[in-house]
TIBA-438141 format. One record per residue (C-alpha): y negated, z negated, x negated. Coordinates in pm, 1 decimal, padded with zeros to 6 digits, m for minus. Layout:
! TIBA-438141
<atom <Y; Z; X>>
...
! end
This chain:
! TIBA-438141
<atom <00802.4; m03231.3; m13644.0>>
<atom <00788.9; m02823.6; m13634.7>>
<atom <00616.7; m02660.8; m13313.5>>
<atom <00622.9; m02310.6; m13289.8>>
<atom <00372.6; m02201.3; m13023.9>>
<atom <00272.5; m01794.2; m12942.6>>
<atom <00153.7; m01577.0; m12738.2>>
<atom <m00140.6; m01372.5; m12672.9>>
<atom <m00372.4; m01660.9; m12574.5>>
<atom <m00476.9; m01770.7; m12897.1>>
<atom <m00736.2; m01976.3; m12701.6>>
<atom <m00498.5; m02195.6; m12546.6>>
<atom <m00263.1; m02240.5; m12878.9>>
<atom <m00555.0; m02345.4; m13068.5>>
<atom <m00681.3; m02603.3; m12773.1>>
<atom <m00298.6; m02730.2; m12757.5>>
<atom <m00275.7; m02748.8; m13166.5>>
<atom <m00644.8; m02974.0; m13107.7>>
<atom <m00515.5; m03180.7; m12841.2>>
<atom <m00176.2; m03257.9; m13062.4>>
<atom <m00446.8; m03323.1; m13342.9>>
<atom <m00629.2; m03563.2; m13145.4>>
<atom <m00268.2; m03731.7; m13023.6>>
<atom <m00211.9; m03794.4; m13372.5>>
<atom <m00519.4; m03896.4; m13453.7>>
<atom <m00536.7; m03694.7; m13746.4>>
<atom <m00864.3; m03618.1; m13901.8>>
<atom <m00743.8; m03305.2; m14076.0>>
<atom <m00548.8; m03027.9; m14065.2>>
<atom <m00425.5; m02755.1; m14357.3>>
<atom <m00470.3; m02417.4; m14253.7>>
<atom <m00248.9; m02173.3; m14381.2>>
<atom <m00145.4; m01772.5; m14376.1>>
<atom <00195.0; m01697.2; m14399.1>>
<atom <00109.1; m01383.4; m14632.1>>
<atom <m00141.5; m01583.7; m14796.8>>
<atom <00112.5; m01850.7; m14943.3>>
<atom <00417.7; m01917.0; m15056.8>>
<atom <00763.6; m02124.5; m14976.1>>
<atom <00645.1; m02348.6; m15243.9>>
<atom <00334.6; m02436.4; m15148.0>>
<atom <00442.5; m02511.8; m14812.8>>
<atom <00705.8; m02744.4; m14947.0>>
<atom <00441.0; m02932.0; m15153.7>>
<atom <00151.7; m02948.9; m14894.3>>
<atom <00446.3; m03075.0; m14712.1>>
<atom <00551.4; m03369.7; m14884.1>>
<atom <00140.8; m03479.6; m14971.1>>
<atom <00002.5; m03686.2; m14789.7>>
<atom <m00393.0; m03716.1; m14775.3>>
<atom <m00610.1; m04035.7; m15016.2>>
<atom <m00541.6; m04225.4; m14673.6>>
<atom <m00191.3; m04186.5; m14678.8>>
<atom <m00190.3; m04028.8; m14383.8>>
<atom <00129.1; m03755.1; m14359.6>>
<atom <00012.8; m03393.4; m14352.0>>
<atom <m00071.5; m03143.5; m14043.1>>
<atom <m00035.9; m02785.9; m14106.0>>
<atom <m00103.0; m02497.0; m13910.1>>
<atom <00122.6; m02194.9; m14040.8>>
<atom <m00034.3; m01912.3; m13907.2>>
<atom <00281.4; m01621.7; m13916.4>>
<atom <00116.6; m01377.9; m13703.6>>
<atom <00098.6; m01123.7; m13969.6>>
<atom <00426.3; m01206.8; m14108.8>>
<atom <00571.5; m00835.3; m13983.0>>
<atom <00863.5; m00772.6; m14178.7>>
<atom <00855.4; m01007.6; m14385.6>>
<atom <01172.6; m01183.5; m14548.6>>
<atom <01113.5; m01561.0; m14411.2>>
<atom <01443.2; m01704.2; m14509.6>>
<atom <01290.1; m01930.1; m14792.9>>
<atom <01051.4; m02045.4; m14564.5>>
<atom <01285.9; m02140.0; m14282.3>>
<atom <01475.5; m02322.0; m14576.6>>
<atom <01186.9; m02480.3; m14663.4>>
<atom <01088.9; m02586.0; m14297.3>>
<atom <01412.6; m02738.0; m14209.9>>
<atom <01355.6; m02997.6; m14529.5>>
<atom <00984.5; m03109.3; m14444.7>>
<atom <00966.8; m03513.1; m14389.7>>
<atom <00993.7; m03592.2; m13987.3>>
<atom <00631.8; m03737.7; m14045.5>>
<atom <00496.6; m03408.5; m14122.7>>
<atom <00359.0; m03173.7; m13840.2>>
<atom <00353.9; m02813.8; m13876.2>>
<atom <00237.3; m02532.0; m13625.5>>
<atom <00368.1; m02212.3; m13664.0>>
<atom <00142.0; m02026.0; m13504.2>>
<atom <00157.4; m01662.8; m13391.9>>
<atom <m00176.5; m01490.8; m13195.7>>
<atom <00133.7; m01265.5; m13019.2>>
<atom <00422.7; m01343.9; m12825.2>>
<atom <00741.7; m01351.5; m13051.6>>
<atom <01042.4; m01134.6; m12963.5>>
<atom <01415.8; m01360.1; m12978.4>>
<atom <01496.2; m01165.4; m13309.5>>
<atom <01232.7; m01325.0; m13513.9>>
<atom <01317.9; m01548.7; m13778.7>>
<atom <01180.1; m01886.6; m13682.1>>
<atom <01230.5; m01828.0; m13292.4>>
<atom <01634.8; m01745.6; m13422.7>>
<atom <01639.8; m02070.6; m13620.8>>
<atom <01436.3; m02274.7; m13384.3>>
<atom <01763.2; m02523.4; m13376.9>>
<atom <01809.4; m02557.4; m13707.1>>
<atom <01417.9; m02646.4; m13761.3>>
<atom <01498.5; m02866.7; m13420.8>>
<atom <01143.1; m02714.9; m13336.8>>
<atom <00921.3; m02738.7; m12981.6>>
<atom <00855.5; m02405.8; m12891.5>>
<atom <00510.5; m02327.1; m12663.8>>
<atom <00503.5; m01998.0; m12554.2>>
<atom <00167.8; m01863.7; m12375.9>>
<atom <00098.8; m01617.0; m12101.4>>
<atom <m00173.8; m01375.1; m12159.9>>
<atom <m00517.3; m01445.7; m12035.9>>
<atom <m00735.8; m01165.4; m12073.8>>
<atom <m01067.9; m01271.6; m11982.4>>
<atom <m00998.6; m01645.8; m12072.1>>
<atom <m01292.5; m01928.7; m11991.7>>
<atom <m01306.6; m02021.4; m12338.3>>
<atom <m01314.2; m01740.6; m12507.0>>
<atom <m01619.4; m01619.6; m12258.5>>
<atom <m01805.3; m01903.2; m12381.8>>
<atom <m01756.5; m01852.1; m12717.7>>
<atom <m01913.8; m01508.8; m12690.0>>
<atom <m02204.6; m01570.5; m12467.7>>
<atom <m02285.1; m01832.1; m12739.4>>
<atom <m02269.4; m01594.2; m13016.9>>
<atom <m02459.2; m01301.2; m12818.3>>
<atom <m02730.4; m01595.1; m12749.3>>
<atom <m02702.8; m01548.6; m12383.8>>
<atom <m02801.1; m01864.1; m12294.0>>
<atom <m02802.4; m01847.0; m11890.5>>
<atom <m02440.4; m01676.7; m11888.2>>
<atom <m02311.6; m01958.9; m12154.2>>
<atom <m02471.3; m02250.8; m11936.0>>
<atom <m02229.6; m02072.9; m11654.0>>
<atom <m01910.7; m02051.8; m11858.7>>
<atom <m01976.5; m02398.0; m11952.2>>
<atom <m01990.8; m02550.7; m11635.2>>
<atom <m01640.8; m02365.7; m11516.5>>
<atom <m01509.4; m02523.7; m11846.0>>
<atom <m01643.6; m02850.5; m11733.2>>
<atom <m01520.1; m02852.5; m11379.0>>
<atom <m01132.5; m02764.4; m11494.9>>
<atom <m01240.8; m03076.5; m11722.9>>
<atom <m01194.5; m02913.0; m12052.3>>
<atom <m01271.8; m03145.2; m12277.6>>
<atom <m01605.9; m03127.3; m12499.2>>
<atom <m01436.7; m03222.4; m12834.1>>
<atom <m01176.0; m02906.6; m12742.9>>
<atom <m01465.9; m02690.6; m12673.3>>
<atom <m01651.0; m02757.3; m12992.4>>
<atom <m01334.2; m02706.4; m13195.4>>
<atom <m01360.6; m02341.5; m13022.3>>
<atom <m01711.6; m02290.5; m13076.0>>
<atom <m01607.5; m02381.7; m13453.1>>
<atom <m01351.2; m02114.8; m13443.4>>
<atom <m01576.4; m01835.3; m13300.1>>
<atom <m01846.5; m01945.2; m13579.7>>
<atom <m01604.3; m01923.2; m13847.0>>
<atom <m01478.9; m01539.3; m13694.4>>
<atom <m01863.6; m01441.1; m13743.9>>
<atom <m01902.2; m01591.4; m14058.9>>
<atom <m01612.5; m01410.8; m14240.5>>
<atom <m01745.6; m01069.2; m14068.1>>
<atom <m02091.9; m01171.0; m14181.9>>
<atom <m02037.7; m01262.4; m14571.1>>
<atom <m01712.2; m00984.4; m14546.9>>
<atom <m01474.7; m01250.9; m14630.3>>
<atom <m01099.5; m01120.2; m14668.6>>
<atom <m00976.7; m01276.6; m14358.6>>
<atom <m01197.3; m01027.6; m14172.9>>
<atom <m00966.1; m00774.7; m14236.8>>
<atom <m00678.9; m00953.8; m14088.7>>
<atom <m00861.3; m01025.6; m13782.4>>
<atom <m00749.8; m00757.9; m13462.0>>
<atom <m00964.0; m00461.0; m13406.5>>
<atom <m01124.4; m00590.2; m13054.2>>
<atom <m01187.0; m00928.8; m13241.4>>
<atom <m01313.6; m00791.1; m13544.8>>
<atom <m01591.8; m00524.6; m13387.0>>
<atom <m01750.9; m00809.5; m13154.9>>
<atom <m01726.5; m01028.7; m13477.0>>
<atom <m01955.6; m00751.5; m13616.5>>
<atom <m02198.2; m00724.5; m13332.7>>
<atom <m02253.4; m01106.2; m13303.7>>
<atom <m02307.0; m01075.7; m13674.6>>
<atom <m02630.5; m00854.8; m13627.6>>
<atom <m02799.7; m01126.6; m13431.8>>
<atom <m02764.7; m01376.7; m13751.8>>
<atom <m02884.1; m01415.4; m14089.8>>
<atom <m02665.7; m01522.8; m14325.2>>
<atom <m02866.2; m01850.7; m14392.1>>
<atom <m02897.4; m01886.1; m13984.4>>
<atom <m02481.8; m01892.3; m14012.2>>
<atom <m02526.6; m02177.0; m14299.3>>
<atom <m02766.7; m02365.0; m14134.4>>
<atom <m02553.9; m02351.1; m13801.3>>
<atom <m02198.2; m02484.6; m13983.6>>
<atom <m02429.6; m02758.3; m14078.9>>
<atom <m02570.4; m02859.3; m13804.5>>
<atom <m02214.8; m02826.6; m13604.0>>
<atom <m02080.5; m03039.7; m13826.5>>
<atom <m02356.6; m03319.8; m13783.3>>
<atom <m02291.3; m03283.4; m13435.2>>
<atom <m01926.4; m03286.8; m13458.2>>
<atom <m01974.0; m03639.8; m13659.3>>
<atom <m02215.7; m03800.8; m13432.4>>
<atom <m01980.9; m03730.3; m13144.9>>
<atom <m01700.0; m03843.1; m13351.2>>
<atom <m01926.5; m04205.2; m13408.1>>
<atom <m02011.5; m04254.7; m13079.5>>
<atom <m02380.5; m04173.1; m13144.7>>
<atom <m02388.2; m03851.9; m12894.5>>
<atom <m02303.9; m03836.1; m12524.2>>
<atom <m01993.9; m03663.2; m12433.3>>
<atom <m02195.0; m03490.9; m12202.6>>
<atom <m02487.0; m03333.3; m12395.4>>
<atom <m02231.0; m03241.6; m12714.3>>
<atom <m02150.4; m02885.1; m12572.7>>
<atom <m02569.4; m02810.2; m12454.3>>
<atom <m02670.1; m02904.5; m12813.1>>
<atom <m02424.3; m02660.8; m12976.0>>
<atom <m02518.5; m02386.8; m12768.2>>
<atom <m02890.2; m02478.2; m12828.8>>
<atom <m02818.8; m02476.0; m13190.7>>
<atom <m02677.4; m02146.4; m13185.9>>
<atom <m02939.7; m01941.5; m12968.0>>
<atom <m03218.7; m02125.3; m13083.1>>
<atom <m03097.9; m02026.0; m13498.4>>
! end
């Protein structure tokens, strides 16, 4: 199944492209850049599935397709097994006279298409987490929790805001891809951290992100020891 979901509230596509995750129950995802691949690649990460057998989930991010010819992709698309899910994902809104939006029938593709949210809940967490403002992150957290935004969702987030630092931090070549506004907080979160406090954090995050996963960690408590994690790095 093909989903093509954009718009300027990357937030919300990457909490919908969790919860579809989670609906699946699939453990793992491939992440991919359209002008980091190729047709081919897609066509084989397509047809693989994973040592469990389970059929693949891949997130094709295309915002920085521009003018790209994406003919051999759609081609490619349109012959993916029905048990394969892939998310074409686009951090802007896509005009009617782009490729896949143009072809959604013939990739008999969901389209999602989100409003802009400028000062979005999630993405204020994120940052008071990453400026270690503890107080203002406890408040985001509890609007979160009272529009019952799911802890697993949040964490994913706080994953994805981690992962923005890092690549500022260790001047990865995704940083460069990454918008202006993003990309100059990413840098002034990155001043706070070392680049072994970063390390250490992914590891921890990830031990927290199993526990939950086990049953071995409240629901409740998953989101306070992140943040704790973070500030107190």
């Amino acid at each position: 199944m093909i989903y093509i979901v954009h718009g300027d509230d990357l937030s919300k596509s990457r909490i919908l492209i969790q919860n579809q995750q989670k609906k699946l129950n699939v453990e793992s995802r491939i992440e991919l850049d359209i002008t980091q691949t190729t047709p081919e690649e897609i066509h084989e990460k397509s047809h693989s599935n994973d040592l469990f057998g389970n059929p693949p989930f891949i997130v094709l991010d295309v915002t920085s397709a521009g003018r790209m010819n994406l003919d051999k992709f759609i081609e490619v698309l349109q012959k993916i097994p029905m048990v394969t899910t892939v998310i074409i994902l686009s951090g802007r809104s896509l005009p009617q006279t782009n490729a896949f939006i143009k072809n959604t029938a013939k990739l008999n593709a969901k389209i999602n298409a989100n409003e802009i949210t400028p000062q979005s809940n999630v993405f204020r967490l994120v940052d008071t987490i990453f400026y270690k403002q503890r107080d203002k992150a406890y408040l985001e957290l509890s609007k979160l929790l009272q529009d019952n935004v799911s802890s697993f969702e949040l964490l994913s987030m706080i994953f994805y805001g981690l992962r923005t630092l890092a690549s500022e931090k260790f001047n990865a070549p995704s940083a460069g891809r990454l918008h202006n506004f993003v990309r100059r907080k990413a840098q002034s979160q990155a001043n706070l951290f070392t680049e072994k406090q970063i390390i250490t954090i992914f590891e921890e995050l990830r031990i927290l992100d199993m526990k939950s996963k086990l049953s071995e960690i409240d629901e409740g408590l998953l989101i306070p020891m992140a943040i704790e994690k973070v500030i107190n790095s």
